[in-house]
N, C-alpha and C positions, 0 to 999 in steps of 0.2 A: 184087797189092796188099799190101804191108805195112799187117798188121795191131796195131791197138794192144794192146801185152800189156805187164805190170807188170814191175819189179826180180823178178830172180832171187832165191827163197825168198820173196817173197809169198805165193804159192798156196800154199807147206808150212804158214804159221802154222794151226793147229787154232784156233777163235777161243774167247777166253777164257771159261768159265762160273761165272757168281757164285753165289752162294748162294740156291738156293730161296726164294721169300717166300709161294707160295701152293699152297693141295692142293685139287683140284678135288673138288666137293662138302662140302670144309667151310668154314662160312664166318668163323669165328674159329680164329687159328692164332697158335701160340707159335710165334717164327723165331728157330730158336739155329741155323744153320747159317753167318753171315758173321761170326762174332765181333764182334760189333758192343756197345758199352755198352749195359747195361741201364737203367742210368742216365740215359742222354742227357748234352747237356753241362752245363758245370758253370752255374748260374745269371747269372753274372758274364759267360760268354761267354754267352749268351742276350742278357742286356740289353745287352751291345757287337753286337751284330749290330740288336738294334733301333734303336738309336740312328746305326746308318752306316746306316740304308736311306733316310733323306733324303737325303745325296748320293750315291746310286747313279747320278745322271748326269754323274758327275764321273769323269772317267779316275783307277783309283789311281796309284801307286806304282811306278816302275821297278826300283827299286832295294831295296825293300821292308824298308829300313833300321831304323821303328822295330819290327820282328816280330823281326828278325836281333838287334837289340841286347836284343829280352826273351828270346828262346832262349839268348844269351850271357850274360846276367844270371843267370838258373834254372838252364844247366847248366854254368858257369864256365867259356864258352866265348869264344875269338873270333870277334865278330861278322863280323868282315873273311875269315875264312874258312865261314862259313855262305854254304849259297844254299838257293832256297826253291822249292819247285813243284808242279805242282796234286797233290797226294798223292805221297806218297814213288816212287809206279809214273811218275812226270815225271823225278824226277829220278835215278834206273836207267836212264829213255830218255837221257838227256841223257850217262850215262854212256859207254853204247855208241855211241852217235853217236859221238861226240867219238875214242872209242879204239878200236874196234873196226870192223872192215868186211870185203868180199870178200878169202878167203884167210884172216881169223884165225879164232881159234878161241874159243867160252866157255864156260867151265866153270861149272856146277852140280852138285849132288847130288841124286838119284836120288828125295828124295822133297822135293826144295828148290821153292820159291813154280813156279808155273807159267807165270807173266809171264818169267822168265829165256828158253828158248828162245824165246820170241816174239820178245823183243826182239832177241835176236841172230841171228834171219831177217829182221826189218826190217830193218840194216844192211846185211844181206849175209852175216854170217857165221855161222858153222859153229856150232851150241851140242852141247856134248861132257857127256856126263851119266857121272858119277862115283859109284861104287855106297858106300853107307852101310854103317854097324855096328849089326845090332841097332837101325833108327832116330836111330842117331847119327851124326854127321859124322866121317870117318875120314879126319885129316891127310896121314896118309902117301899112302893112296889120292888122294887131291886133287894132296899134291907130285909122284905119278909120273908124274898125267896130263899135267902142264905140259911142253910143248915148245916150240920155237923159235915158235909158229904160234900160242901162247895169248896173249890182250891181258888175258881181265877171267875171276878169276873171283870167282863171287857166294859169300856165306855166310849162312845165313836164321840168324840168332840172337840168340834162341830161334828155332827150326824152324817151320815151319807146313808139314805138319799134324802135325808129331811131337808137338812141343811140349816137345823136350828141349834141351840147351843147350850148349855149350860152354864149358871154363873159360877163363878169361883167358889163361895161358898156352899152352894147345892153341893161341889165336885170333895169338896171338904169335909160337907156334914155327910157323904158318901165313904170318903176314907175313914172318918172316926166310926161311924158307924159299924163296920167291918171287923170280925174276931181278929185274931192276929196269927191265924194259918189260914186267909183269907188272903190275896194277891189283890191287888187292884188295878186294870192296866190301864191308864187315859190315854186313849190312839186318838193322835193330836196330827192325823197327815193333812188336814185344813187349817191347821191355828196360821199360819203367817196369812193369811186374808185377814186379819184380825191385829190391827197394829196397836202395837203395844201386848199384844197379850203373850201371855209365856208357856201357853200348852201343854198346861200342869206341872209347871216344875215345880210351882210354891208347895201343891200339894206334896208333889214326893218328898222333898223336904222336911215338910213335917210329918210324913206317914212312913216310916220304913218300909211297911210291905204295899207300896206302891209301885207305880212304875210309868214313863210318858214313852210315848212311841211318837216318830217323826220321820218323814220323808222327802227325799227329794226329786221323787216324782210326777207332784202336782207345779207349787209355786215356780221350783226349779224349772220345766221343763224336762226331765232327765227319768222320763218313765222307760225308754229304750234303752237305759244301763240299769234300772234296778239297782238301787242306793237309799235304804234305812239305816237310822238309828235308834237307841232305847240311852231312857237316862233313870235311873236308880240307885240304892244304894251300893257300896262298893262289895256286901256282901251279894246281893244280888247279881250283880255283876258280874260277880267270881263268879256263881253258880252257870249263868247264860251261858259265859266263855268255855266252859266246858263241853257244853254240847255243841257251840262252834265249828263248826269244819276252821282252819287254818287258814287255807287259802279262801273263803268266801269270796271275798271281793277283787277284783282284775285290778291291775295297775291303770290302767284305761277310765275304771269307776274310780277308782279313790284320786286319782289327780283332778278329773274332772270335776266331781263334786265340792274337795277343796277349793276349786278357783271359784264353784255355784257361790258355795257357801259364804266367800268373803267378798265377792261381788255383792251387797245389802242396797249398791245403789238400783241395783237392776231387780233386785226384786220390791225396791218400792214403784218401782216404773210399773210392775206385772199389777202390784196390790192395785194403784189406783186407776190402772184401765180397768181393771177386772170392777170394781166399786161402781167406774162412770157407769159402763156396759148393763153392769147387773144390774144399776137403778132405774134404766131407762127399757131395760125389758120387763122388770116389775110392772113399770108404769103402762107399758104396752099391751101387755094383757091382763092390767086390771079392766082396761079402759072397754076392753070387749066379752069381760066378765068372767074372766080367769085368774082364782087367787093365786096367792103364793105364800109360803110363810117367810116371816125376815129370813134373810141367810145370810149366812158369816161363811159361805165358802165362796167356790169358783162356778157354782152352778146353782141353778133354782129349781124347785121343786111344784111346777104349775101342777092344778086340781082342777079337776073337769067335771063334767056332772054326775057321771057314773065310768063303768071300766068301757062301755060302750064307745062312749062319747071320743075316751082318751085312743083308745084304739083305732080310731075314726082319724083323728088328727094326725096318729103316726104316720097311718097310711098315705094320708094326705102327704105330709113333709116328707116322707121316702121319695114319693111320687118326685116333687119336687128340689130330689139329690139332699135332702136336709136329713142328718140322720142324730134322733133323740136317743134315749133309753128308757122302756118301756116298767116300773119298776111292782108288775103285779107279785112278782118273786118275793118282792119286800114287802110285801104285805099293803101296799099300795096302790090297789085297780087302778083306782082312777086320776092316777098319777104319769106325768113323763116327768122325767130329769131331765133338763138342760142346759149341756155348759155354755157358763159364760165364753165369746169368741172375742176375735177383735170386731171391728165395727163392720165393715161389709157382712161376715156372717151374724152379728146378734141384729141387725139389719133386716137380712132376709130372713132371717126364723122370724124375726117380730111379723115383718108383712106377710109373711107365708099361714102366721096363725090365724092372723086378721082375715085373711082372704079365706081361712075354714069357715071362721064362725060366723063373716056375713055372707056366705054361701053365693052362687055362681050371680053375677050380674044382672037383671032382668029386664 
């Protein structure tokens, strides 16, 4: 009897693990392990989510046109080339769907988002992992991997869990680089830490087979509705919206996000707490001998002496309701992530580390 068994590379996905929310036996706990806003969202999105949940028994939006045309309003885009999906990890699925399957191949980097080979075993195809510099994305290394067999490959930037960046150029001489049945997608769900920058839009622009990805999960506050967008060309585009589901997103997420989105005063209020914070925990534990690389996101990437070490200190800040993420998965022992908070908690993680590393009082 033929037995029922799934697509080839189903059984390889590892299934994804998010960020700690709880430490058994303590029962109040700082969670800076998902990068998530400290803040929550901005007030304005608050009051649009209250005010849609009278018709929540109404089908939204197929088309989700007036959210497309506030993301083109705020970041001088065209609407007609935006699409929108339940968190920007929708619309990376929609990418590989569409371009990728049995027999190609997709590239990532070494210590790039962890959702990339998943999703290129859900199609079918091959995910080909491309070794970094020092934590940083290394162009050349990326263009040698590419052969006749490569459809997409991905660019976390800024990085997660690096949290270092790419200049605009590098991200260019990256798109020119690339045949032209080569996709190139710059997942940009950390560029608003970064004022002024435009989280590859110049690229796609001049690259047709480009593409930016963006979220309103992080800056926003709005990781509890799951709300991406992708910006590309208008053929592109087309192609995504096909794979589409219709209804993706609730009338709940798209009102919400539109009132995120044109609230810009509220998320410079997020950029520069997050700036203060994150400068002053750099400094904190440089001071007890804990690097960090610059970072352009919401969180910092401390280094420890080995995986021992680092493993040592989570335990320690569990202990102490502080909960990190550990990121040996990424290919980084001896590394924690941690997000920046508001000041009480980047506070206590700063003193909670100090207090590991000059060990119990004598």
């Amino acid at each position: 009897m033929t037995q029922l068994t799934p697509q080839p590379g189903i059984m390889d996905i590892a299934l994804y693990q998010s960020g700690k929310s709880h430490v058994a036996g303590v029962e109040k706990v700082i969670k800076l392990s998902a990068n998530e806003n400290p803040f929550g969202p901005s007030p304005k999105a608050i009051a649009a989510a209250t005010a849609a949940a009278p018709g929540l028994h109404r089908y939204p939006s197929t088309d989700h046109a007036s959210l497309r045309a506030a993301i083109g309003e705020v970041h001088g885009l065209d609407p007609d080339r935006l699409i929108c999906g339940v968190g920007s990890d929708e619309v990376l699925q929609f990418i590989v769907h569409a371009y990728a399957g049995p027999g190609d191949e997709v590239l990532y980097t070494e210590h790039g988002f962890s959702m990339y080979p998943i999703l290129a075993r859900m199609a079918g195809a091959t995910p080909v992992v491309v070794a970094e510099a020092a934590r940083r994305v290394d162009v050349d290394a990326l263009l040698a991997a590419v052969n006749d067999r490569t459809r997409v490959v991905f660019l976390t930037n800024p990085g997660n869990p690096t949290s270092t960046m790419l200049e605009e150029a590098e991200v260019m001489r990256l798109a020119a680089g690339l045949p032209d049945h080569v996709l190139l997608v710059v997942d940009g769900a950390y560029a608003e830490f970064n004022e002024g920058f435009d989280g590859g839009a110049a690229v796609v622009d001049a690259h047709p087979n480009a593409i930016m990805t963006r979220t309103f999960s992080k800056i926003y506050g709005l990781g509890g509705l799951r709300v991406g967008w992708g910006y590309a060309s208008r053929a592109i585009i087309d192609v995504l919206n096909r794979v589409r589901q219709p209804f993706n997103l609730s009338t709940l997420a798209l009102a919400t996000a539109e009132a995120a989105v044109r609230d810009q005063d509220y998320v410079v209020f997020c950029r520069e707490q997050n700036a203060k914070w994150r400068a002053y925990l750099v400094e904190e534990l440089a001071a007890v001998g804990i690097p960090c690389d610059p970072s352009h996101t919401n969180f910092i990437l401390a280094r420890f002496a080995d995986q021992d070490e680092a493993e040592a200190c989570d335990a320690h800040l569990q202990s102490q309701g502080l909960i990190v993420r550990k990121v040996a998965g990424y290919g980084i022992p001896n590394g924690l992530r941690i997000t920046i908070g508001d000041e009480d908690s980047t506070r206590a993680i700063a003193a909670a580390i100090r207090a590991f590393k000059e060990g119990p009082a004598t």
